[in-house]
PATIKOL-515775 format. One line per 2 residues: their letters; for each residue y, x, z of C-alpha. Coordinates in steps of 0.05 Angstrom, whole numbers. Each point is the difference from the previous one (the first is absolute). Layout:
<atoms>
A	Y/X/Z ~ ... .
</atoms>
This chain:
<atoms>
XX	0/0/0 ~ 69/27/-23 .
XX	64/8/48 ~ 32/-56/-38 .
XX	-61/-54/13 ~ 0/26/72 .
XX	73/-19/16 ~ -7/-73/-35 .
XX	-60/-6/36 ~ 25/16/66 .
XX	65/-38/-15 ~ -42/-64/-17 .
XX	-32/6/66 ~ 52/2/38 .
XX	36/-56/-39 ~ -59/-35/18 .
XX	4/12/68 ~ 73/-23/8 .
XX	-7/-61/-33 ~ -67/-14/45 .
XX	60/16/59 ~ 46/-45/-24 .
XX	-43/-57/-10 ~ -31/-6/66 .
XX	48/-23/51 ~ 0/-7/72 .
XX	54/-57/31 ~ 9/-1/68 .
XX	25/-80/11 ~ 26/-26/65 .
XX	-40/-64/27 ~ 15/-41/60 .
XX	-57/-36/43 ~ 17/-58/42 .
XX	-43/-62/12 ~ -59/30/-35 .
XX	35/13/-69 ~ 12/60/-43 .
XX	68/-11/-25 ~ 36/46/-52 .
XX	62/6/-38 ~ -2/-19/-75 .
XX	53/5/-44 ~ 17/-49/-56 .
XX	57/-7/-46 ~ 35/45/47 .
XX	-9/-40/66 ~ -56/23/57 .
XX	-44/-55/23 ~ -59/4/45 .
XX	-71/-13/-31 ~ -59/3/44 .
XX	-60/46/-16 ~ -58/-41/1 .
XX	-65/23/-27 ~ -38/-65/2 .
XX	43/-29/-53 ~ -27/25/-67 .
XX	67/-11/-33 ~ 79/-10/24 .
XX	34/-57/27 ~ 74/-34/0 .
XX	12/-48/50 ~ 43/-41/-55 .
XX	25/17/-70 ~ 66/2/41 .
XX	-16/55/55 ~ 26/60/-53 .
XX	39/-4/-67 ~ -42/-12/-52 .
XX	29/-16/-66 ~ 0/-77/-19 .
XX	-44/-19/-43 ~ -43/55/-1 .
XX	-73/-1/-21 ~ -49/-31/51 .
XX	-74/-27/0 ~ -48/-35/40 .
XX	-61/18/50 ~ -47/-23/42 .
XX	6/26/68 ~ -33/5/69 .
XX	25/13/56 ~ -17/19/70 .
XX	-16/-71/24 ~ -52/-5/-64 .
XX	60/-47/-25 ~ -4/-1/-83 .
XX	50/-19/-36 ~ 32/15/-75 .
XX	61/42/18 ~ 60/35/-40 .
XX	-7/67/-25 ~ 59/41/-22 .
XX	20/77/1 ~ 52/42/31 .
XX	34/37/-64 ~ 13/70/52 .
XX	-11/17/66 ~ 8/68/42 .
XX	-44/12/55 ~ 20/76/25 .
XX	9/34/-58 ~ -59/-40/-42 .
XX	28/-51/-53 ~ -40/-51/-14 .
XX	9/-38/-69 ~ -20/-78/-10 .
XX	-28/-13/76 ~ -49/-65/-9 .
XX	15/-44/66 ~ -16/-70/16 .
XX	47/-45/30 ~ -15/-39/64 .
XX	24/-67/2 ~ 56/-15/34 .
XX	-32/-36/49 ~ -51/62/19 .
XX	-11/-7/79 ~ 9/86/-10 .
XX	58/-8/-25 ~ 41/-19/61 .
XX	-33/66/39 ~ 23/45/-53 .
XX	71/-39/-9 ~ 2/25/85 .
XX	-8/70/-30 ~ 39/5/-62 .
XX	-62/17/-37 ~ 1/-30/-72 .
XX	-71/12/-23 ~ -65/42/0 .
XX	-29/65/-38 ~ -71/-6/-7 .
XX	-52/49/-10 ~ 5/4/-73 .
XX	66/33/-3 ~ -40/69/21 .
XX	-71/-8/-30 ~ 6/63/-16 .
XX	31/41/42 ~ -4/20/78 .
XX	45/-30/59 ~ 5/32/69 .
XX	22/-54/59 ~ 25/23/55 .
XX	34/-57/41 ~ 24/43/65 .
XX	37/44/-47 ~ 25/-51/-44 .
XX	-16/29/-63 ~ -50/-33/-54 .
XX	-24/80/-53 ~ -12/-21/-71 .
XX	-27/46/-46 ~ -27/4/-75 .
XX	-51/51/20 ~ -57/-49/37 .
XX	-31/66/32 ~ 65/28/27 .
XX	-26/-22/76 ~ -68/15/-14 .
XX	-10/57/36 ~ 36/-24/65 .
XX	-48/-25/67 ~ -14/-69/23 .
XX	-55/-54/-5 ~ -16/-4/-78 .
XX	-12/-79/-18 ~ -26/-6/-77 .
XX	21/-67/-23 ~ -10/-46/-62 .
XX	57/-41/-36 ~ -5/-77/-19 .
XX	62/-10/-47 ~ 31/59/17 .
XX	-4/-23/84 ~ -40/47/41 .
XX	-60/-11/39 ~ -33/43/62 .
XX	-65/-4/30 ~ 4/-19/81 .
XX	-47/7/47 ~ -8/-52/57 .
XX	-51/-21/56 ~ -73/37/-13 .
XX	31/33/-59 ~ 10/-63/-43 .
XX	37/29/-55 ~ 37/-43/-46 .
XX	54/3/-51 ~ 69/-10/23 .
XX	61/-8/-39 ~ 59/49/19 .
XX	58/-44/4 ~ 68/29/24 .
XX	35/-55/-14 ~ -47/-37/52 .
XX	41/12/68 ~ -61/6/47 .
XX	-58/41/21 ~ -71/-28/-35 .
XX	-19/-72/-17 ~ -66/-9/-6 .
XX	-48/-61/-23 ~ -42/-39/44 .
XX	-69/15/-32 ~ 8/74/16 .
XX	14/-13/64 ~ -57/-44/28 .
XX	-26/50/63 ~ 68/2/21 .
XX	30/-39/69 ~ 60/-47/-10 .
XX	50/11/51 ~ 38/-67/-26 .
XX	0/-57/-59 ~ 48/-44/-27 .
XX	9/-35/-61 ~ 62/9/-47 .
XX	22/53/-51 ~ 29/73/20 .
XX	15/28/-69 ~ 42/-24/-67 .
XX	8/22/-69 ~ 65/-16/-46 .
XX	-22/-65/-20 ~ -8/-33/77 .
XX	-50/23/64 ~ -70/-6/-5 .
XX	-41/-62/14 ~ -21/-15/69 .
XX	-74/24/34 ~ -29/17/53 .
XX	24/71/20 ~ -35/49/52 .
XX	33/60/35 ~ -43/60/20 .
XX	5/60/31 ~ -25/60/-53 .
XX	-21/61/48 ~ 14/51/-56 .
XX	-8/0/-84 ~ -3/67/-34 .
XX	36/17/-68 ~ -22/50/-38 .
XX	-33/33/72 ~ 75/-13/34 .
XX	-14/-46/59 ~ 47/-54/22 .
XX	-21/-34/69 ~ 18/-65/42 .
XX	31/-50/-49 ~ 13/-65/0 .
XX	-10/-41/-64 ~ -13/-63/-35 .
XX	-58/-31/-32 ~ 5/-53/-56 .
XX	-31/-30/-69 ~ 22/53/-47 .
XX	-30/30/-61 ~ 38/71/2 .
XX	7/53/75 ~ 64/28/6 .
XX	30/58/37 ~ 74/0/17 .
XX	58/47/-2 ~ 3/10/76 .
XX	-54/56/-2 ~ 61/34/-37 .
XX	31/1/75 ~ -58/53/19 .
XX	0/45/-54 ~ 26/27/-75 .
XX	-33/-30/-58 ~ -16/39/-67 .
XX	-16/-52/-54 ~ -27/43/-67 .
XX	-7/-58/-49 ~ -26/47/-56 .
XX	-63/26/39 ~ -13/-65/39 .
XX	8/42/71 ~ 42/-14/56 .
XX	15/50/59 ~ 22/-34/68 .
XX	39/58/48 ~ -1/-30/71 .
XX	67/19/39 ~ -48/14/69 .
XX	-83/-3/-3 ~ -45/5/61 .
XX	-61/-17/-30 ~ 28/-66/-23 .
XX	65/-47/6 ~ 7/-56/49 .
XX	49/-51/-38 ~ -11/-66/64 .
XX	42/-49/-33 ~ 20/-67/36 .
XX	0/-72/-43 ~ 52/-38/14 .
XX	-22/-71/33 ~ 36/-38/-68 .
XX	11/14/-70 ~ 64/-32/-31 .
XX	9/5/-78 ~ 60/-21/-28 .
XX	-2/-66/-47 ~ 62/-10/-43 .
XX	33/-32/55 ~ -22/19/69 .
XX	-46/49/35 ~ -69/-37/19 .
XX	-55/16/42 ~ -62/14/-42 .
XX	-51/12/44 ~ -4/18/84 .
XX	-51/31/28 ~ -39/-54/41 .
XX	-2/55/66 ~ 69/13/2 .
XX	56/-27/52 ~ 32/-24/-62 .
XX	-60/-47/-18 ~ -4/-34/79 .
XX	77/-9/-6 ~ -12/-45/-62 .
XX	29/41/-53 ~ -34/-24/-60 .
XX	-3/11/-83 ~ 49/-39/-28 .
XX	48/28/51 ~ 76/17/-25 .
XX	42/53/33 ~ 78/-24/21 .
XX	6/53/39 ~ -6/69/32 .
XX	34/13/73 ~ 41/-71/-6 .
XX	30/26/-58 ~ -8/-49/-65 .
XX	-29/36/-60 ~ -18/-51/-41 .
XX	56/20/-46 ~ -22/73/6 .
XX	-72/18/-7 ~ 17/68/-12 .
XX	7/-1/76 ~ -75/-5/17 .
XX	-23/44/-60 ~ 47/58/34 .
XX	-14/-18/78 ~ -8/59/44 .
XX	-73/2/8 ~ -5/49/60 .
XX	42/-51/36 ~ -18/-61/29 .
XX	34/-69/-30 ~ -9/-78/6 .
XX	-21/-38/-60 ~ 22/-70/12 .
XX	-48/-43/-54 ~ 12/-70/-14 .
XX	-70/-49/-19 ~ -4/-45/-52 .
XX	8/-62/48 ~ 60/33/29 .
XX	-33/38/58 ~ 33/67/24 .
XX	-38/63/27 ~ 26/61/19 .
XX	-35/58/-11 ~ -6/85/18 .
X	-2/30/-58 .
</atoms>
């Protein structure tokens, strides 16, 4: 080989190498956590607005055609779509022209639009938040959550974390929406769905659970999707003494157990520990903040769930144990107010309450009864 073929050789390779630089990018985006919720900035048409990052949504989501500027008129199409209550309905489709999340631009986002009437839509209204980014926006790249530091680490390169320590999880994708394998009582192991934008711990459904004691029952509905809550049943709560993910053991929680086709777990694990989510390769990496052989999460249910209806926060479901239940709170229930103050024009003021304090929900019956209760 002559001098000449040399120097174009070695100049092609290290053209090569610079471009390979330049195209993989690391972004470093800030994220906030608060009631459960990944929420980060995302810029469109110039204005920030917060999205939530929710990987059990296999595409985005608007909350109404009017939540950003979108240009009138603009091209849109219809879907079928379920949602977390297993409601199904034929639902807009339309897509954002540009966004900027970071330094990433993002051409012709496909989002659906939630009704206006979406029972979400009123807890995300309490939050500014203006929509969801589902899993598909990074199918192929890698994303590094790390909710004590507030910082969400996106990269092209899906195996730029994959020499860093933790408990390695392989997982398997269903329209772009991961899924995990858990491991519960006598190491059942079943498929779970890993759901961010789900603000809990684990749900779980009743026919895994059938060695398991009850601690209480009631009958009512404690989750809702953006087309209304779910139907009524017969709900358990149980005690789990400890699951294991991918070998990383989580001890003494408290869950539900329902009808449901699909296991979820929750973004509150994300309180414990860093997440590494590499998409490409199918692998996640979970980085607990403190591990002594396993991580004791001891959650408490609250005696009532309230869901907001349009109108009105409502009792859903109480637990048929709790002080709540023998004071004659019942579902159908509607908060007026919390510490004698009227909220009935401001439901924002239980979605934000102070939860390490103590308050009185005063609940008005159907038939006009009032009970006060300790939330």
């Amino acid at each position: 080989m002559n001098n000449c073929s040399f120097r174009q050789l070695l100049t092609a390779i290290l053209l090569f190498a610079s471009l390979s630089v330049v195209a993989t990018q690391v972004d470093t985006i800030p994220i906030t956590f608060s009631h459960g919720r990944i929420m980060l900035p995302v810029e469109i048409g110039g204005q920030s607005h917060l999205f939530v990052f929710d990987t059990g949504c296999s595409c985005g989501l608007l909350f109404t055609d009017e939540a950003i500027s979108l240009k009138k008129g603009g091209l849109f199409s219809f879907t079928f779509v379920s949602d977390a209550a297993g409601h199904v309905k034929l639902t807009k489709k339309r897509s954002i022209p540009m966004m900027r999340i970071g330094n990433m631009d993002v051409k012709k986002y496909r989002v659906i639009v939630s009704p206006p009437s979406s029972m979400m839509r009123q807890e995300y209204d309490c939050q500014d938040i203006v929509g969801c980014i589902g899993s598909d926006l990074f199918k192929k790249k890698s994303v590094k959550i790390d909710v004590r530091h507030g910082e969400m680490i996106v990269s092209d390169d899906a195996r730029l974390f994959s020499n860093e320590s933790g408990f390695r999880i392989p997982f398997e994708t269903d329209m772009h929406v991961p899924y995990v394998m858990v491991k519960t009582h006598s190491d059942l192991e079943r498929r779970y769905m890993f759901d961010t934008g789900f603000p809990g711990y684990i749900t779980v459904r009743k026919k895994d659970l059938e060695h398991i004691d009850t601690l209480s029952t009631a009958t009512g509905s404690t989750n809702a999707g953006i087309y209304g809550k779910s139907q009524d049943q017969q709900i358990a709560k149980v005690l789990l003494d400890s699951i294991s993910i991918g070998g990383c053991v989580f001890r003494d929680i408290t869950t539900n157990v329902q009808r449901s086709n699909t296991s979820s777990i929750g973004s509150l694990f994300l309180k414990y520990g860093t997440l590494v989510i590499d998409y490409g390769h199918r692998e996640m990496i979970y980085q607990p903040y403190e591990y002594d052989g396993g991580i004791t999460i001891g959650n408490q249910y609250h005696h009532v769930v309230l869901m907001y209806d349009g109108k009105h926060y409502k009792v859903t479901l109480v637990w048929e144990d709790s002080e709540a239940w023998r004071n004659g709170v019942r579902v159908g229930d509607r908060l007026t107010h919390i510490d004698g103050i009227n909220i009935e024009d401001n439901p924002c003021a239980y979605f934000n309450l102070d939860t390490t304090k103590k308050h009185v929900l005063t609940l008005k019956s159907e038939d006009g009864a009032i009970v006060n209760y300790e939330f």
